[in-house]
N, C-alpha and C positions, 0 to 999 in steps of 0.2 A: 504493500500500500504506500508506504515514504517514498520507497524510488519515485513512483509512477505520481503521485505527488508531487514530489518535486519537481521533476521531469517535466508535467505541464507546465507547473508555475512558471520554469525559468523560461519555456516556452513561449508563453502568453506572455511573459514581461518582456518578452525579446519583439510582441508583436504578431506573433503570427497565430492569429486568433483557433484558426482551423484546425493545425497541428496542434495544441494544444488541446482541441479537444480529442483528438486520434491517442495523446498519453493514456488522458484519464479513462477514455472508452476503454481500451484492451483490461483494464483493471476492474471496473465498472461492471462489466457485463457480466463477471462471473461472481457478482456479489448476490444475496437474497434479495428480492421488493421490500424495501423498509426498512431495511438494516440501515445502520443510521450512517457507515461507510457510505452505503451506495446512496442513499439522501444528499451526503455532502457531495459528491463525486456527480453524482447528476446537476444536482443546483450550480456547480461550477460549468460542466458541463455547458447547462442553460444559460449563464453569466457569459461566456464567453461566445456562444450563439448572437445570446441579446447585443452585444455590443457590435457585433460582427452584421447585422439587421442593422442596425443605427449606423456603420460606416458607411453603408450601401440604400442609405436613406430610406427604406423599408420600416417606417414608423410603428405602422399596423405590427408586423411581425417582432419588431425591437418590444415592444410593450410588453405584448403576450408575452413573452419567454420570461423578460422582467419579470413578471409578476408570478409565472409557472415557478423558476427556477427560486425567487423566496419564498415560497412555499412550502419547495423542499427542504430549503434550510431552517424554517421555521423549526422549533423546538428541539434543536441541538444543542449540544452543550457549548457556552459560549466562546469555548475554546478547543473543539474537538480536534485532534488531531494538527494542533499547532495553529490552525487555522483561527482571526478573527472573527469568527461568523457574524454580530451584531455589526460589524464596518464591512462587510461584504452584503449584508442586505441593507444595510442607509442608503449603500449604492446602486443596489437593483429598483429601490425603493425611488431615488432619486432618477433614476433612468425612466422608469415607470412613467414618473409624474409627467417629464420633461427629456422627452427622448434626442431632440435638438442637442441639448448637452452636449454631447461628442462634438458639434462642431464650433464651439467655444474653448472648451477643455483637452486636456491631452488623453491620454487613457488613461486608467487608474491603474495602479500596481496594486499585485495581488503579494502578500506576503505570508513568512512559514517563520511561527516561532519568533514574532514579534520583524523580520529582516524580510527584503525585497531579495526575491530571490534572483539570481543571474546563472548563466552555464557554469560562471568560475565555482558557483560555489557548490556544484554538483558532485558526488561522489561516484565512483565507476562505475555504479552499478545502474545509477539514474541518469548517467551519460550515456550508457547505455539505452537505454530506453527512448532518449532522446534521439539515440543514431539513426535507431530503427523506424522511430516516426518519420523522420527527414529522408531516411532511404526511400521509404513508401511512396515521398509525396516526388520522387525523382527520378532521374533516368541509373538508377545505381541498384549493384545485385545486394540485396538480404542479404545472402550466405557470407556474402565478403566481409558486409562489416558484421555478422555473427562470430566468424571467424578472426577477425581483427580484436575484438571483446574477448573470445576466449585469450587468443594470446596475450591480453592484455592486463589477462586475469591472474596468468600465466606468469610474468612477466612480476605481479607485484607478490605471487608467494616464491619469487626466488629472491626478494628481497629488494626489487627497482623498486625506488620513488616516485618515479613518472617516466614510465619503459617510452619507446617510440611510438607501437599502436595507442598506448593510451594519449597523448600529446595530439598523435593524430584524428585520435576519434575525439577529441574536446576541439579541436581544430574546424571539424568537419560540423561540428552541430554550433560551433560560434560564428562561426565565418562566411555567412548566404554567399557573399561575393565570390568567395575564389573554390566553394564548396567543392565543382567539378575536380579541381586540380587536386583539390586534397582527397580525393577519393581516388585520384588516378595514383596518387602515391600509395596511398594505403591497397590497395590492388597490386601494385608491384609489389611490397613487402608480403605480405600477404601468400601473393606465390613465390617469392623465396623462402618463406618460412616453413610454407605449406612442403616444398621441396626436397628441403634436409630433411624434415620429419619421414618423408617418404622414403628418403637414402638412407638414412638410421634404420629405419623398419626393415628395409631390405635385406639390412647387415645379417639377420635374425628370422627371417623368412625360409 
């Protein structure tokens, strides 16, 4: 649940409304109706719909979701899961009233544990999650950067601090601009690495 939390958050603070809800859905789905995870996970969900309605001047639909998505937050603990919940519906609440808002304002950040989340402050596993959302929305294979995460996981129970795949998969989920290039790199490591593994194997076959 934290990865895939997180994971959105730094998402949607990075802007990209959509992928951020592609985090919280894969996590989402497999929860019960009404468990109060999926409550919050949906209402974010809805939060970042709503807003994404309001970019694209879809008043009608920016309201509805406002007001769907407090809904769901309604009667959460007012801190579940690190989350503000009472400052995450002022703001559905305030969207509701005055869906224009957005184009006065800037977006609002969504924060964990009182802090604005960013990719920096992602741990591997919710960078992870992050890669995988951004693989999806791109012209880049799954397996590569699943593969890239394994070795990166790889990489810190041998004792790295910040091995190359990992560098490169925070690279890859911070950097929209040169994201091609940095996947083209991680595709070559990748099959090098993938390589020796295969020649070791051999050794023993």
């Amino acid at each position: 649940m934290r990865d895939h939390l997180r994971a959105g958050l730094a998402i949607y603070n990075a802007g990209d409304l959509h992928d951020a809800h592609d985090a919280w859905e894969d996590h989402w789905l497999d929860l019960p109706d009404g468990h109060e995870d999926e409550r919050l996970l949906h209402g974010l969900i809805q939060f970042t719909a709503a807003f994404h309605h309001a970019a694209n001047r879809n008043w009608t639909g920016c309201v509805g979701l406002a007001a769907s998505a407090g809904g769901y937050l309604a009667g959460l603990p007012a801190d579940h899961r690190g989350i503000d919940v009472p400052r995450v519906r002022r703001i559905l609440a305030a969207l509701e009233a005055d869906p224009e808002v957005v184009e006065r304002r800037s977006l609002p950040t969504l924060r964990h544990e009182g802090a604005v989340v960013t990719v920096d402050d992602l741990d591997l596993a919710a960078v992870a999650v992050a890669a995988r959302v951004y693989a999806e929305d791109g012209p880049y294979d799954e397996e590569v950067l699943a593969s890239a995460v394994r070795f990166a996981r790889e990489d810190r129970e041998d004792g790295a601090e910040l091995g190359r795949f990992e560098s490169l998969l925070r690279d890859f989920v911070a950097d929209p601009e040169n994201r091609g290039l940095v996947y083209q790199r991680l595709e070559g490591h990748v099959s090098k690495r993938e390589s020796k593994e295969s020649d070791v194997e051999g050794l023993f076959g």
